[in-house]
C-alpha positions in Angstrom: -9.5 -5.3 36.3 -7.0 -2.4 36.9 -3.2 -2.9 37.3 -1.6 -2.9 40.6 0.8 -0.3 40.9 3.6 -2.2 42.1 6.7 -3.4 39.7 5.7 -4.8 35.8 6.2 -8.0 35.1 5.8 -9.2 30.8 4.5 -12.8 30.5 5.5 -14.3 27.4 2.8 -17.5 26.8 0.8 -18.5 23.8 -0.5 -21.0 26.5 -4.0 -19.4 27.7 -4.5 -21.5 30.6 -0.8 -20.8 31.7 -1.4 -17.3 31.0 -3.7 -17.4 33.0 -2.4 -18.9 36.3 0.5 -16.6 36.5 -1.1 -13.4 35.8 -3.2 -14.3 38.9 -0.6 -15.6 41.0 1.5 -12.2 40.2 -1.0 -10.0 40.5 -2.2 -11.3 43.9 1.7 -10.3 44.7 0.7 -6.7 44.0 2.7 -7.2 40.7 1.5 -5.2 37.5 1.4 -7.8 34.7 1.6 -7.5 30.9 0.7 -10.6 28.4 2.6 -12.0 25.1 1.7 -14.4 22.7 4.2 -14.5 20.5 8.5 -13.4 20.6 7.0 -10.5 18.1 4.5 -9.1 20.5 6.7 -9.3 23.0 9.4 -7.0 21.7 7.1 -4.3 20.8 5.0 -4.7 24.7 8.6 -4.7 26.0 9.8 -1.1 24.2 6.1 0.0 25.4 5.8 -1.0 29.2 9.6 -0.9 29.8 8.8 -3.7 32.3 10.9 -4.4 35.1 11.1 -8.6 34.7 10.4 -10.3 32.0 9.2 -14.2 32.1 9.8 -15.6 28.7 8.3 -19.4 27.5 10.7 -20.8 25.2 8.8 -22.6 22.8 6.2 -20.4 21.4 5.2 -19.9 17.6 6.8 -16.9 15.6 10.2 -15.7 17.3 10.8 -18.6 19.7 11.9 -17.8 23.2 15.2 -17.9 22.7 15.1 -15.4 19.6 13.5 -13.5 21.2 15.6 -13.2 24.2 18.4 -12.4 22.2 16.8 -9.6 20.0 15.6 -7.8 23.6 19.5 -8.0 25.1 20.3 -6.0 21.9 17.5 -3.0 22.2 19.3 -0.2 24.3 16.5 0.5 26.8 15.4 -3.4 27.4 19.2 -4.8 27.5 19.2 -5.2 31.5 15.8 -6.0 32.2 16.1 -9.6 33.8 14.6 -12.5 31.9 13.9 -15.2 33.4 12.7 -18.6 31.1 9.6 -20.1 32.5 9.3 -23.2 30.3 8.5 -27.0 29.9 11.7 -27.4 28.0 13.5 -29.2 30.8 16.1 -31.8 28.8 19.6 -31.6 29.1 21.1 -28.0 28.2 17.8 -26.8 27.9 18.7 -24.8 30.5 22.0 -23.3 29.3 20.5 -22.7 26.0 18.4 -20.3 27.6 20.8 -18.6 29.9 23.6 -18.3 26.5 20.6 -16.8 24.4 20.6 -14.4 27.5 18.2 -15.3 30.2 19.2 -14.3 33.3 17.6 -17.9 34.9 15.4 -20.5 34.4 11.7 -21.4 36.2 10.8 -25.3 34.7 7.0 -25.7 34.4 4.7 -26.6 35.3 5.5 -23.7 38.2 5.2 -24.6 42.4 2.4 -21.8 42.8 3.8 -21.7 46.4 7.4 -21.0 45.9 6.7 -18.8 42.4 6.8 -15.7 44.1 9.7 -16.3 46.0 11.8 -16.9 42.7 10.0 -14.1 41.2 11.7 -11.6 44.0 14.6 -13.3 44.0 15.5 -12.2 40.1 14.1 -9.3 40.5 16.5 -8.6 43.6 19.5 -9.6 42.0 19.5 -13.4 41.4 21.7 -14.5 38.3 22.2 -18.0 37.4 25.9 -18.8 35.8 26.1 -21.7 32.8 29.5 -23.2 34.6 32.9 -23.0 33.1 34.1 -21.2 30.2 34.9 -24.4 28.3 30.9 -25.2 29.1 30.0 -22.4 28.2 32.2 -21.8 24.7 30.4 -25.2 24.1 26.8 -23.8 24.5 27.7 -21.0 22.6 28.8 -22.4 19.5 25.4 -25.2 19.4 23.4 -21.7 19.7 25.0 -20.0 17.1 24.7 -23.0 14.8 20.8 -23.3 16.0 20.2 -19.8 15.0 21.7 -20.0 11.7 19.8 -23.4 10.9 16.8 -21.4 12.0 17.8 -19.1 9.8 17.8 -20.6 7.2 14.5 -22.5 7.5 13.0 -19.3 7.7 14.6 -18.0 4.5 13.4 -20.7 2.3 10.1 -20.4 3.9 9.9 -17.0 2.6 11.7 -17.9 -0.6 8.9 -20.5 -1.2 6.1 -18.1 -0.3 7.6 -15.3 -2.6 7.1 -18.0 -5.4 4.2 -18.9 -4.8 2.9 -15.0 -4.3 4.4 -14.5 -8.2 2.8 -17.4 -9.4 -0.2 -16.1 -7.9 0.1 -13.0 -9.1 0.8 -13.9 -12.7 -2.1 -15.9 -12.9 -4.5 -13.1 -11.7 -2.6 -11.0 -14.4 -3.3 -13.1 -17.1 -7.2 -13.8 -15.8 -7.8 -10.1 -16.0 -5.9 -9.4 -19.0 -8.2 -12.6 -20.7 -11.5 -11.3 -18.4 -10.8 -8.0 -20.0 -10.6 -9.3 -23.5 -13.6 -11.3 -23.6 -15.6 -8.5 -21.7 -15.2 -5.8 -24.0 -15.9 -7.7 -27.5 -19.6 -7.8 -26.5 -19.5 -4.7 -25.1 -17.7 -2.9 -28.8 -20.7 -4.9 -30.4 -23.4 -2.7 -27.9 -21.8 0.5 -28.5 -21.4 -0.3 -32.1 -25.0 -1.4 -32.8 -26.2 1.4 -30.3 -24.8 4.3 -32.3 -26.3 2.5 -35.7 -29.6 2.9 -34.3 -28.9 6.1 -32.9 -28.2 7.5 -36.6 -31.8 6.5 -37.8 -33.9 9.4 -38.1 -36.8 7.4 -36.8 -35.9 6.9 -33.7 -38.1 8.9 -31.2 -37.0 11.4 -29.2 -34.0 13.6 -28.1 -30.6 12.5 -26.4 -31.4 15.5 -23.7 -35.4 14.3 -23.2 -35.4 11.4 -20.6 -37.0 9.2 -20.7 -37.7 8.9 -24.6 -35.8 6.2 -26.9 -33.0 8.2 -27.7 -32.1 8.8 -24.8 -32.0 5.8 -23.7 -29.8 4.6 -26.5 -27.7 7.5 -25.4 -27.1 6.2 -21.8 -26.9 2.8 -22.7 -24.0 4.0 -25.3 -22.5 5.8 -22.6 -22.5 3.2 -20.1 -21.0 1.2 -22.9 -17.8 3.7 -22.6 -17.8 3.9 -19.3 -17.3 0.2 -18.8 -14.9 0.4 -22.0 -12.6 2.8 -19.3 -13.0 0.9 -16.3 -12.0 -2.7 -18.1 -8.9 -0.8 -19.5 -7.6 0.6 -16.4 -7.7 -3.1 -15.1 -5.9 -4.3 -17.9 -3.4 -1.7 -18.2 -2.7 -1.9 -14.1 -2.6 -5.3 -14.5 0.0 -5.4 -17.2 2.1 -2.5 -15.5 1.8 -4.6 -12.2 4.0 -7.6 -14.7 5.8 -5.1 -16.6 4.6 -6.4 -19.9 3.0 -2.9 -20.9 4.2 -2.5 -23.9 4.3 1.6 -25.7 4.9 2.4 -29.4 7.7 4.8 -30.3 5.9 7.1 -32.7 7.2 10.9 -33.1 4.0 13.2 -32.5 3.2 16.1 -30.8 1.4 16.7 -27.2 -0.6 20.0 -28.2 -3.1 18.3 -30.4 -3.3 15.5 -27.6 -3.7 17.6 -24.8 -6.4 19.2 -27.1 -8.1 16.2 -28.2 -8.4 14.9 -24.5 -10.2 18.3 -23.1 -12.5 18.3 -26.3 -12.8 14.0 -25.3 -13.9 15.2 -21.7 -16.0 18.1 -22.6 -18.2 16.0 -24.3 -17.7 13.1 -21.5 -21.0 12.7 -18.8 -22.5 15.5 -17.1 -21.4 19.3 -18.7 -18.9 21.3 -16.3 -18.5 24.7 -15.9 -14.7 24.7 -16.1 -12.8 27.0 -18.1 -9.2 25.3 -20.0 -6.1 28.0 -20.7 -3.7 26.0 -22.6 -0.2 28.0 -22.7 3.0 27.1 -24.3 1.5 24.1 -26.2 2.2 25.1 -29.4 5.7 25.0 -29.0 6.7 22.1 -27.9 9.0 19.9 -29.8 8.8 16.5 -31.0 8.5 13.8 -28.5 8.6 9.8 -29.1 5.6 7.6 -27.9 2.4 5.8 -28.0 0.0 8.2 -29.0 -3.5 6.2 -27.7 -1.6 5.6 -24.1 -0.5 9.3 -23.6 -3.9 10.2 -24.2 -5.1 8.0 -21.8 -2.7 9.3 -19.3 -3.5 12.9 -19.9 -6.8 11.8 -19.8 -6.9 10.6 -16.1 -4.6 13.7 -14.9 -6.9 16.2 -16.5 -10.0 14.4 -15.5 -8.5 14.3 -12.4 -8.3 17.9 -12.1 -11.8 18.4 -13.2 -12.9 15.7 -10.6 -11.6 18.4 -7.7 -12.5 21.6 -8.9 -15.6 23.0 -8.3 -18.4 24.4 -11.3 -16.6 28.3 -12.1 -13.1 26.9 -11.7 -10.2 27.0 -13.9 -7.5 24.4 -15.3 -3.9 25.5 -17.0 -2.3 23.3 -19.1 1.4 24.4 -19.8 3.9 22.8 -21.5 7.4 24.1 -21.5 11.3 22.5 -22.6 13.4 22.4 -20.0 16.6 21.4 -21.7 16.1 17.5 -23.1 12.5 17.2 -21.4 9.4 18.3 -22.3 7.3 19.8 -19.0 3.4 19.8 -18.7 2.2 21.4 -15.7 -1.9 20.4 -15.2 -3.0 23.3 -12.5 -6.5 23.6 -11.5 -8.2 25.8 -8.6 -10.0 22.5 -6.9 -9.9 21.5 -3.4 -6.0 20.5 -3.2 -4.3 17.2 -1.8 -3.7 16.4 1.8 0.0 16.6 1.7 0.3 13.5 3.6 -1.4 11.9 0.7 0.5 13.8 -2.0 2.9 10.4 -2.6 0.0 7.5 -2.1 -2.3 8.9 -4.7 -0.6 7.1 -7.0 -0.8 3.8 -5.3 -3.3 1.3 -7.1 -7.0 1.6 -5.7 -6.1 5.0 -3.6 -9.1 7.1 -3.9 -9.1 10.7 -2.0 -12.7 11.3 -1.7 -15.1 9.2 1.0 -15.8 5.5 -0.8 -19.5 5.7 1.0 -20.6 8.6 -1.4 -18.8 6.8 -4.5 -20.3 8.8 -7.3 -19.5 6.8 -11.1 -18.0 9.7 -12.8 -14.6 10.8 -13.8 -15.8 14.4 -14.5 -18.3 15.3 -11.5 -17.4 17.4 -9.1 -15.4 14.7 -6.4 -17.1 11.7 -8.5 -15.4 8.9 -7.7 -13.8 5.5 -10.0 -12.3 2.8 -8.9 -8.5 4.4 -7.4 -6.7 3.2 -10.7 -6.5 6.5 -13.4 -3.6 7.6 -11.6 -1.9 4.3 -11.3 -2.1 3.8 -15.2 -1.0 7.2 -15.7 2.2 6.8 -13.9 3.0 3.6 -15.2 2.1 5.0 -19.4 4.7 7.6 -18.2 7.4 5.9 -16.7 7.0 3.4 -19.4 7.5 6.2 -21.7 11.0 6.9 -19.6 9.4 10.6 -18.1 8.1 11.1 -14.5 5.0 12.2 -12.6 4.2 14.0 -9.8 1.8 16.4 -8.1 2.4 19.5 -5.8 -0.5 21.0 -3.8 -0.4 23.3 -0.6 -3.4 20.7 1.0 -6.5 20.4 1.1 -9.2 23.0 1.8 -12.9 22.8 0.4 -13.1 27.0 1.2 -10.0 28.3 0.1 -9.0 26.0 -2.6 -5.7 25.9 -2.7 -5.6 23.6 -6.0 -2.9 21.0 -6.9 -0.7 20.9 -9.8 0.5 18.0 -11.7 3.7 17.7 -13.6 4.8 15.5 -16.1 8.3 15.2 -17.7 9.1 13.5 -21.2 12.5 12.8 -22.2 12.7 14.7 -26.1 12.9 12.5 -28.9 16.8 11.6 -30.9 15.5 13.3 -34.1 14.0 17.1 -35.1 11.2 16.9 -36.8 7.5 19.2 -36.5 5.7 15.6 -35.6 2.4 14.3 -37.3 
């Protein structure tokens, strides 16, 4: 049914029925009329339609009517729209409530269909009811103000108690997964470990590149073994970053053989790429303090992340560089770049870039997909390590590619030393 084009009126009624009524009664005026259920909805209809009257039900869920009134006498463009309280609240000051919350008068329900319209044109000519005297109205005044901050207050603990709650919540699904996580991966270390005993017996048939024959098949299943190996640890670890109980060793080392280690880790991870690694500056790096096994699982996810984006013929840089009492490692690649409007949510737990209806299980293939959690753990290994992470890229463009660079800042370590 389309609008009449004559003045807008908002209806604020979590009633149906009553919503109901007096759209038709209004719109049979040649009235254009909006519908509210809630003091929430209304404010943000209000800011929309600008209407030009505004009938407000006191008691609805949410902002109540009086709340409401109040918050749309303090919004510039809204503050001398008439509202007028069309409610079933009819005891004694009921009335002047409503006017010292700001309504401009007051409509008792249920509404006189007959003389509706009449008061309808009369506030929206002009018509302003007064409380009475000042004394009256000094009275009102103060019993609002002490309603609102009762209100207040309920609503506070309310949201105290549900804060609580959430925490406990959330601890217990920290602690599941943490426990989940434990008990999944012992069988799965026994698989891989009897896997790759029977994969050193000379009699088993077959070649790990043959499908189809034995060995391969212990191959994959040895595979799949790491792979679930990753995926439980990315829980665990997001899971204990999430309750801040991830916990990093202070060991001195140094990054080059890392960095190393982890591009000789995914070179011989899944499917082989046709990506060429330049490592610059590496080998001059100082000593840093940390947890050797977590940097390399967050160098890991950055640089698998780079391979993830960049097609078959592309290249990756890893630098590293001091820049005063920080160690900088740049991870460029030549891939398909980062929306920039995306650049700061990538890190966000479960973000993934790529379409989740052509989820692909790899870390390596070109846009394979995972589960939106590398990223995550790498900025919480890092920030747990007191460094930083970010990622620069000019956006992203499957023809030109622009590529995206990733940085990430250690602080330097007290003492000199060469490392281990």
């Amino acid at each position: 049914m389309n609008q009449p084009e004559g003045p807008r009126i908002l209806y604020v009624e979590d009633d149906p029925a009553s919503r109901a009524l007096v759209q038709r009664v209004l719109q049979a005026e040649g009235y254009g009329v909006d519908l509210a259920e809630d003091g929430v909805a209304a404010l943000e209809i209000a800011r929309r339609v600008q209407p030009d009257l505004i009938l407000m039900d006191i008691n609805i869920g949410g902002l109540d009517g009086y709340e409401a009134t109040t918050r749309l006498r303090s919004i510039e463009d809204l503050e001398r729209v008439p509202i007028v309280a069309v409610t079933a609240a009819t005891l004694d000051g009921d009335r002047e409530r409503a006017l010292i919350a700001g309504c401009d008068g007051y409509i008792a329900k249920p509404i006189d269909v007959d003389r509706f319209p009449d008061q309808v044109r009369a506030y929206m000519g002009g018509l302003r009811e007064e409380i009475g005297s000042p004394e009256v109205e000094a009275e009102h005044l103060k019993a609002y103000s002490q309603r609102l901050v009762g209100r207040l207050e309920e609503k506070v603990r309310a949201l105290e108690d549900a804060h609580a709650e959430l925490q406990r919540i959330d601890k217990m699904k920290s602690d599941f997964i943490v426990l989940a996580s434990h008990e999944l991966r012992t069988p799965l270390t026994s698989i891989y470990g009897y896997v790759q005993m029977l994969l050193q017996h000379t009699e088993i048939p077959g070649d790990p590149a043959e499908h189809g024959s034995p060995r391969q098949m212990l191959q994959a299943i040895a595979d799949a073994s790491q792979r679930l190996h990753r995926v439980f640890d990315e829980i665990r670890n997001v899971s204990l970053i999430d309750a801040d109980r991830l916990e990093v060793a202070q060991d001195r080392l140094k990054l080059e053989p890392l960095v190393h280690a982890v591009v000789e880790d995914l070179r011989g991870f899944g499917r082989s790429r046709d990506i060429e690694f330049e490592f610059r500056g590496l080998a001059d790096l100082p000593v840093v303090r940390g947890d050797a096994p977590r940097l390399h699982e967050a160098l890991w996810n950055v640089i698998s992340n780079a391979m993830k984006y960049t097609p078959d013929g592309g290249q990756i840089r890893i630098t590293g560089r001091q820049i005063e009492d920080t160690v900088h490692i740049t991870v460029q690649d030549d891939g398909v770049g980062i929306p920039l409007e995306e650049q700061e949510r990538i890190f966000d737990r479960f973000y993934v870039l790529e379409d989740t209806g052509f989820h692909r299980s790899s870390k390596t293939d070109f846009k394979g997909g995972g589960l939106g959690l590398g990223l995550t753990v790498t900025k919480g290994i890092i920030e747990a390590h007191g460094g930083k992470v970010w990622v620069e890229s000019e956006g992203y463009d499957e023809e030109k590619l622009p590529g995206s660079t990733f940085h990430i800042l250690f602080p330097l370590s007290d003492d000199p030393g060469t490392g281990s």
